[in-house]
FIPA-112398 format. One record per residue: residue number from 1; residue in three letters; x, y, z of N, C-alpha, C, CB in turn. Coordinates in pm, whole numbers, plus 50000, padded with zeros to 5 digits. Each point is the difference from the previous one (the first is absolute). Last residue first. Glycine has a CB too. Layout:
BEGIN
+-----+------+-------+-------+-------+-------+-------+-------+-------+-------+-------+-------+-------+-------+
|  nr | rest |  n_c1 |  n_c2 |  n_c3 | ca_c1 | ca_c2 | ca_c3 |  c_c1 |  c_c2 |  c_c3 | cb_c1 | cb_c2 | cb_c3 |
+-----+------+-------+-------+-------+-------+-------+-------+-------+-------+-------+-------+-------+-------+
| NUM |  Ala |     X |     Y |     Z |     X |     Y |     Z |     X |     Y |     Z |     X |     Y |     Z |
...
+-----+------+-------+-------+-------+-------+-------+-------+-------+-------+-------+-------+-------+-------+
% end
This chain:
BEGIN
+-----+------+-------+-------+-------+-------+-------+-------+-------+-------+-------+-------+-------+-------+
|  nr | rest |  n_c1 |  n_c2 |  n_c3 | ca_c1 | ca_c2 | ca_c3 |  c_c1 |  c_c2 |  c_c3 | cb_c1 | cb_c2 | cb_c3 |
+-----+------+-------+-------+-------+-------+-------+-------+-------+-------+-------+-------+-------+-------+
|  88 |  Unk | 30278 | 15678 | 81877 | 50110 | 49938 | 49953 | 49963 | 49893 | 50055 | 50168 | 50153 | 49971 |
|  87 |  Unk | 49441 | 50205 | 49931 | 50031 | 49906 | 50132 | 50128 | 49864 | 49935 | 49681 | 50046 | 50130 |
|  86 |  Unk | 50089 | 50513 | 49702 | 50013 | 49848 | 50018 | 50065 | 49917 | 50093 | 49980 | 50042 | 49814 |
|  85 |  Unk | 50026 | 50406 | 50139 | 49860 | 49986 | 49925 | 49982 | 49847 | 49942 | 50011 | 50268 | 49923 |
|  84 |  Unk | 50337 | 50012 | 50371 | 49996 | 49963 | 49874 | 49944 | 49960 | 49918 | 50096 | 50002 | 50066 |
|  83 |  Unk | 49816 | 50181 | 50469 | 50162 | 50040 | 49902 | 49987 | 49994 | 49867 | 50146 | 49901 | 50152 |
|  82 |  Unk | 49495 | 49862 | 50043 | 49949 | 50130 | 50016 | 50157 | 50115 | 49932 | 49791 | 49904 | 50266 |
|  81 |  Unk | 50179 | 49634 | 49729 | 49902 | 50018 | 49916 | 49976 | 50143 | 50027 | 49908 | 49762 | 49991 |
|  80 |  Unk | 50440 | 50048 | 50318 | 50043 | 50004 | 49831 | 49879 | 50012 | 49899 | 50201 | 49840 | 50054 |
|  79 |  Unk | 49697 | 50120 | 50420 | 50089 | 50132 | 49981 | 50016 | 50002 | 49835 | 50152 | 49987 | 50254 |
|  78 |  Unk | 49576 | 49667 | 49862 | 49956 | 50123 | 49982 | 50109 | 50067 | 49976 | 49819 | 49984 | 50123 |
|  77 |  Unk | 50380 | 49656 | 50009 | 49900 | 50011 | 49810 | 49912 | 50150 | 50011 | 49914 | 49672 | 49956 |
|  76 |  Unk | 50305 | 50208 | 50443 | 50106 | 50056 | 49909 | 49940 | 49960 | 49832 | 50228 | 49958 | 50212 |
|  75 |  Unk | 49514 | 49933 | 50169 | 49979 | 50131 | 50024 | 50138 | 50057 | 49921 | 49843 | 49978 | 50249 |
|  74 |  Unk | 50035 | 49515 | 49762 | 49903 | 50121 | 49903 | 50018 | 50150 | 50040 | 49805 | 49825 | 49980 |
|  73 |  Unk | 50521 | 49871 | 50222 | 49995 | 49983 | 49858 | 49871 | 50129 | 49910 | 50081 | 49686 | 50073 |
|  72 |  Unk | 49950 | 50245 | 50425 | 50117 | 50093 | 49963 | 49973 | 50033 | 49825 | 50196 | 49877 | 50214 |
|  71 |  Unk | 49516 | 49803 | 50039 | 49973 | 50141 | 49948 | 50111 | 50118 | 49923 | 49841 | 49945 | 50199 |
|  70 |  Unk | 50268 | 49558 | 49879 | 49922 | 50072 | 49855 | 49913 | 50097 | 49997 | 50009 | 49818 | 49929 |
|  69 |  Unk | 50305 | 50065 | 50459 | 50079 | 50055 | 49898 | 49871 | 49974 | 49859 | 50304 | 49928 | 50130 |
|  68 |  Unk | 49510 | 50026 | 50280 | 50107 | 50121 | 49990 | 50061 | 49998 | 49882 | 50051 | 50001 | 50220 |
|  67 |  Unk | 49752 | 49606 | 49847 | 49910 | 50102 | 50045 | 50015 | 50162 | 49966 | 49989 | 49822 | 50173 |
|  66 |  Unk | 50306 | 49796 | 49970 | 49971 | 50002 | 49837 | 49880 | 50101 | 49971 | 50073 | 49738 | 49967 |
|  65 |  Unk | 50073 | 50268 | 50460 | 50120 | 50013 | 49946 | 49957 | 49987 | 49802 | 50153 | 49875 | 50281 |
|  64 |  Unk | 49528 | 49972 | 50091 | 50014 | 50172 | 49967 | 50055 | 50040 | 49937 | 49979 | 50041 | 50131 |
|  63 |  Unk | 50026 | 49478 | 49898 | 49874 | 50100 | 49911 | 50033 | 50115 | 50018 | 49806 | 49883 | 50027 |
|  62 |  Unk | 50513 | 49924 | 50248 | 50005 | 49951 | 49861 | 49931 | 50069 | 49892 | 50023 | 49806 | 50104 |
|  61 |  Unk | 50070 | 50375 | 50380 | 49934 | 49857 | 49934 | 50004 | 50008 | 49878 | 49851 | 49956 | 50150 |
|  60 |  Unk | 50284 | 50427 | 50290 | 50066 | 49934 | 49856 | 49926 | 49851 | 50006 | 50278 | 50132 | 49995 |
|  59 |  Unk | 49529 | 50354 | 50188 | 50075 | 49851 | 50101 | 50005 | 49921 | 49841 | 49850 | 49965 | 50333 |
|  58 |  Unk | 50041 | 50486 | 49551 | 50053 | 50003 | 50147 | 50022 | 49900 | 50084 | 49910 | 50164 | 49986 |
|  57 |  Unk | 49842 | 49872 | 49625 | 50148 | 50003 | 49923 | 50078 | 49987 | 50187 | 49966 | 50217 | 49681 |
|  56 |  Unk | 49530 | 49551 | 50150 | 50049 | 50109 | 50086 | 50136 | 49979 | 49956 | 49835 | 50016 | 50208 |
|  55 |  Unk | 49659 | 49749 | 49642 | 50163 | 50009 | 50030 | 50025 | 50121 | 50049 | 50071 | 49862 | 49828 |
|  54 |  Unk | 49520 | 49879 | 50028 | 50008 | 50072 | 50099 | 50129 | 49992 | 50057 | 49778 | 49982 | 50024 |
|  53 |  Unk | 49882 | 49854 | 49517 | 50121 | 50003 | 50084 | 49985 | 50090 | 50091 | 50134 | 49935 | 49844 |
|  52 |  Unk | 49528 | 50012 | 49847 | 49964 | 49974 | 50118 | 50099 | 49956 | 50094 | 49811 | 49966 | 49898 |
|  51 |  Unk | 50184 | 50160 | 49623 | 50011 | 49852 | 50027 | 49996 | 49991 | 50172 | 50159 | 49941 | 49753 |
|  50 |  Unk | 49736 | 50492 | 49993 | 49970 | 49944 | 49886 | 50007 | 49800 | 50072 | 50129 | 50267 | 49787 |
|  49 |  Unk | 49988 | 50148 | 50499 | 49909 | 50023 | 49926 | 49944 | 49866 | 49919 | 50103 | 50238 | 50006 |
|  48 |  Unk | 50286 | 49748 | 50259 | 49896 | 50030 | 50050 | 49819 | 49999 | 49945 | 50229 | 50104 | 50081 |
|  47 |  Unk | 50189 | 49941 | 49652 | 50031 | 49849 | 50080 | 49861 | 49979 | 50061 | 50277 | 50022 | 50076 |
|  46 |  Unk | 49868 | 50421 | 49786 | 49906 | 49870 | 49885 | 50016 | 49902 | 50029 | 50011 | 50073 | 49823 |
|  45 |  Unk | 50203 | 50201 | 50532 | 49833 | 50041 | 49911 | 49971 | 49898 | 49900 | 50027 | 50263 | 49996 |
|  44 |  Unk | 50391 | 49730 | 50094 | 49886 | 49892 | 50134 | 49865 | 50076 | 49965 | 50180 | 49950 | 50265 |
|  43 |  Unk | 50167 | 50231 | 49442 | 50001 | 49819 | 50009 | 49874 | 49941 | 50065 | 50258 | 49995 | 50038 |
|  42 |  Unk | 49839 | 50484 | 50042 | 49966 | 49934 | 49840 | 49937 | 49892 | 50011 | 50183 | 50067 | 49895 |
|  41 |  Unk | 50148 | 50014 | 50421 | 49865 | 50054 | 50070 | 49842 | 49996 | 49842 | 50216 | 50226 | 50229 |
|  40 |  Unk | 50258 | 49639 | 49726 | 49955 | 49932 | 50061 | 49860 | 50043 | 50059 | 50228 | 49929 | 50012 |
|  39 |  Unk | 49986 | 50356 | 49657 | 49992 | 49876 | 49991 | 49952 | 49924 | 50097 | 50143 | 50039 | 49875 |
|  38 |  Unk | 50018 | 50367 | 50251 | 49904 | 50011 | 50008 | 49919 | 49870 | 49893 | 50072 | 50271 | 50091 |
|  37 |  Unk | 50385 | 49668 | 50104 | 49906 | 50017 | 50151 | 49850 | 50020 | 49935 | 50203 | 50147 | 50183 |
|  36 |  Unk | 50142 | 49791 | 49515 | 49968 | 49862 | 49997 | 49884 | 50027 | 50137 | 50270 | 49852 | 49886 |
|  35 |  Unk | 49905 | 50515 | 49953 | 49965 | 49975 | 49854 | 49889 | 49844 | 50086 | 50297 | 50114 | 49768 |
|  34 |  Unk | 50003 | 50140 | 50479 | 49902 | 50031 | 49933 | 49905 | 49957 | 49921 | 50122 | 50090 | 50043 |
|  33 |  Unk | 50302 | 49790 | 50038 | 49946 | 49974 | 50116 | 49840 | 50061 | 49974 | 50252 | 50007 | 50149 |
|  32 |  Unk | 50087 | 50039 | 49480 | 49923 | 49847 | 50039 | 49946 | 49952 | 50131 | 50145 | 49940 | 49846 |
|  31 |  Unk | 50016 | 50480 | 50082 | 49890 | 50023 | 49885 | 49971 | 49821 | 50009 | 50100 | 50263 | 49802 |
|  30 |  Unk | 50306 | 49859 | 50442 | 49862 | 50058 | 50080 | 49858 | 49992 | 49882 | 50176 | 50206 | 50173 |
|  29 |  Unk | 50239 | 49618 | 49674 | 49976 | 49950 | 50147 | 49873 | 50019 | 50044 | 50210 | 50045 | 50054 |
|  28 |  Unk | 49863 | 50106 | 49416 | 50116 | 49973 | 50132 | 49877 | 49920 | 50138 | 50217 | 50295 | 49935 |
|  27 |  Unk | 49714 | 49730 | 49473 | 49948 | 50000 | 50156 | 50108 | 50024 | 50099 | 49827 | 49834 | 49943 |
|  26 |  Unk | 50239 | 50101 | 49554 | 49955 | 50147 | 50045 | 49907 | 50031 | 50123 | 50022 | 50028 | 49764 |
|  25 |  Unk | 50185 | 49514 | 50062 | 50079 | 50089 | 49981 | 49947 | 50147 | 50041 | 50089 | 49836 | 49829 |
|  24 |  Unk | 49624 | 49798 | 50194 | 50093 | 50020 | 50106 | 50133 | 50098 | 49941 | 49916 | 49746 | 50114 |
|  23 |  Unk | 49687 | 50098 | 49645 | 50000 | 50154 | 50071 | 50096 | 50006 | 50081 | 49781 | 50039 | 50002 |
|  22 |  Unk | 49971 | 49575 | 49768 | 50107 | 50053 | 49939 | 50018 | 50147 | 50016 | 49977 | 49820 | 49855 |
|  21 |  Unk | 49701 | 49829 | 50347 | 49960 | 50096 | 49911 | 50125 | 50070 | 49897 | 49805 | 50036 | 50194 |
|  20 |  Unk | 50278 | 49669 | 50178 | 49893 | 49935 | 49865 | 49975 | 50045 | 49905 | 49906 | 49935 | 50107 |
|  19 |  Unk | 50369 | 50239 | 50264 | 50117 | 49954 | 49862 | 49847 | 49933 | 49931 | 50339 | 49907 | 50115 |
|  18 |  Unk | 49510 | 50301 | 50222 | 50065 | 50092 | 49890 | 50105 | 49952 | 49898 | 49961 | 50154 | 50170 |
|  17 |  Unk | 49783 | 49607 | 50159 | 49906 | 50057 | 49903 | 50044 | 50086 | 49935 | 49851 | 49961 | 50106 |
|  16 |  Unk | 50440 | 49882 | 50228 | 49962 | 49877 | 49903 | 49908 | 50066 | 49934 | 50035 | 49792 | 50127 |
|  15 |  Unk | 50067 | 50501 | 50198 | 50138 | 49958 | 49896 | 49970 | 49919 | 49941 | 50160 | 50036 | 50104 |
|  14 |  Unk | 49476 | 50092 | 50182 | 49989 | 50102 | 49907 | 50162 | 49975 | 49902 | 49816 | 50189 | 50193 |
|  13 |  Unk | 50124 | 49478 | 50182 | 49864 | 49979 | 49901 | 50012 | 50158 | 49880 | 49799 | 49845 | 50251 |
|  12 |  Unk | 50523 | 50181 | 50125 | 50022 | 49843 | 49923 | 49900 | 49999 | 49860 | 50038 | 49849 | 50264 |
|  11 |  Unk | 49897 | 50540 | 50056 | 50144 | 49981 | 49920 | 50017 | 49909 | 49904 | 50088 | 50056 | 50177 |
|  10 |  Unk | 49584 | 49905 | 50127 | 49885 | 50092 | 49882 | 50173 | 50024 | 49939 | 49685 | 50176 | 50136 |
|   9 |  Unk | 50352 | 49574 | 50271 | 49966 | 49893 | 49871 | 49921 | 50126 | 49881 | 49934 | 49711 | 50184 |
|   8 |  Unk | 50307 | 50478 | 50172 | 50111 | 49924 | 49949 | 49926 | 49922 | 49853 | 50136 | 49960 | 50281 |
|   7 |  Unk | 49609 | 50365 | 49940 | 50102 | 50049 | 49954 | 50080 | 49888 | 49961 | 49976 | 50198 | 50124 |
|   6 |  Unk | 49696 | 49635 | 50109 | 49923 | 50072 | 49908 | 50141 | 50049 | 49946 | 49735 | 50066 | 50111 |
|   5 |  Unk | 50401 | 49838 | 50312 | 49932 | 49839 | 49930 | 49927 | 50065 | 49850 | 49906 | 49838 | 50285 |
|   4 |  Unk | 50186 | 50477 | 50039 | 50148 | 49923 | 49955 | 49962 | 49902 | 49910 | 50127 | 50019 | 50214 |
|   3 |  Unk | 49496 | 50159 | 49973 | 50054 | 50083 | 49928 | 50144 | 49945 | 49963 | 49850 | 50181 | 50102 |
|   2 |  Unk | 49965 | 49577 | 50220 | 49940 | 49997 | 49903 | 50002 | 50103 | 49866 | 49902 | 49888 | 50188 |
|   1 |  Unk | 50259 | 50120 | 50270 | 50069 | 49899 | 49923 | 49934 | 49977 | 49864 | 50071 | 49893 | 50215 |
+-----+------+-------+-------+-------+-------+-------+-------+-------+-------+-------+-------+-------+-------+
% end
Protein backbone atom coordinates (compact mmCIF):
# COMPACT_ATOMS: atom_id res chain seq x y z
CA UNK A 1 0.00 0.00 0.00
CA UNK A 2 2.63 2.11 0.44
CA UNK A 3 3.89 2.21 -3.03
CA UNK A 4 0.24 3.36 -4.09
CA UNK A 5 0.52 5.98 -1.50
CA UNK A 6 4.20 7.42 -2.94
CA UNK A 7 2.91 7.31 -6.71
CA UNK A 8 -0.29 9.14 -6.08
CA UNK A 9 1.34 11.88 -3.54
CA UNK A 10 5.10 11.98 -5.73
CA UNK A 11 2.12 12.68 -8.85
CA UNK A 12 0.46 15.44 -6.78
CA UNK A 13 3.78 17.02 -5.23
CA UNK A 14 5.94 16.60 -8.80
CA UNK A 15 2.37 18.63 -10.68
CA UNK A 16 2.51 21.54 -8.20
CA UNK A 17 6.42 21.94 -8.51
CA UNK A 18 5.97 21.94 -12.09
CA UNK A 19 3.40 24.56 -12.49
CA UNK A 20 5.97 26.53 -9.67
CA UNK A 21 8.65 26.16 -11.66
CA UNK A 22 6.80 26.81 -14.96
CA UNK A 23 7.38 23.34 -16.67
CA UNK A 24 4.03 21.94 -16.63
CA UNK A 25 3.55 22.45 -20.16
CA UNK A 26 6.55 20.06 -21.12
CA UNK A 27 5.92 17.49 -18.17
CA UNK A 28 3.26 14.72 -18.79
CA UNK A 29 1.93 12.40 -16.00
CA UNK A 30 4.69 10.07 -15.69
CA UNK A 31 7.69 12.86 -15.62
CA UNK A 32 5.55 14.41 -12.63
CA UNK A 33 5.45 11.08 -10.92
CA UNK A 34 8.98 11.04 -11.11
CA UNK A 35 9.94 13.96 -10.74
CA UNK A 36 7.77 14.39 -7.32
CA UNK A 37 8.78 10.24 -6.14
CA UNK A 38 12.69 11.32 -6.68
CA UNK A 39 11.90 15.05 -5.10
CA UNK A 40 10.53 13.67 -2.15
CA UNK A 41 13.28 11.31 -1.45
CA UNK A 42 15.50 14.82 -2.07
CA UNK A 43 13.20 16.52 0.11
CA UNK A 44 13.53 14.12 3.17
CA UNK A 45 17.22 13.99 2.76
CA UNK A 46 17.61 17.62 3.47
CA UNK A 47 14.84 17.50 5.78
CA UNK A 48 16.76 14.80 7.58
CA UNK A 49 19.94 16.13 7.15
CA UNK A 50 19.95 19.78 7.87
CA UNK A 51 16.39 20.03 10.43
CA UNK A 52 16.41 16.59 12.02
CA UNK A 53 12.89 15.90 10.22
CA UNK A 54 11.97 12.33 9.78
CA UNK A 55 9.27 12.13 7.09
CA UNK A 56 8.28 9.51 4.80
CA UNK A 57 6.23 9.81 1.22
CA UNK A 58 4.67 6.24 1.87
CA UNK A 59 2.01 7.09 4.72
CA UNK A 60 0.45 10.60 3.75
CA UNK A 61 1.08 13.70 6.54
CA UNK A 62 1.20 16.92 5.80
CA UNK A 63 5.22 17.49 6.38
CA UNK A 64 5.96 14.70 4.09
CA UNK A 65 3.56 16.04 1.52
CA UNK A 66 5.27 19.56 1.84
CA UNK A 67 8.43 17.90 2.18
CA UNK A 68 8.03 16.41 -1.19
CA UNK A 69 6.93 18.94 -3.11
CA UNK A 70 10.15 21.46 -2.20
CA UNK A 71 12.35 18.61 -2.95
CA UNK A 72 10.38 18.17 -6.09
CA UNK A 73 10.97 22.14 -6.39
CA UNK A 74 14.88 22.02 -6.01
CA UNK A 75 15.32 18.93 -8.13
CA UNK A 76 13.42 20.97 -11.20
CA UNK A 77 15.94 24.08 -10.49
CA UNK A 78 18.74 21.87 -10.92
CA UNK A 79 17.19 20.25 -13.96
CA UNK A 80 16.73 23.86 -15.44
CA UNK A 81 20.45 24.96 -14.26
CA UNK A 82 21.79 21.92 -15.78
CA UNK A 83 19.18 22.12 -19.36
CA UNK A 84 19.56 26.10 -19.40
CA UNK A 85 22.12 27.41 -17.30
CA UNK A 86 19.74 28.99 -15.12
CA UNK A 87 16.99 28.57 -12.87
CA UNK A 88 13.29 30.25 -14.45
Amino acid sequence: MGWIIAIIVGGVAGWLASMVMARDASMGIIMNIIVGIIGALLGNWIANAFLGMDTTIQTFNLPGFLVAIVGAIVLLAIVNLVQRGRVR
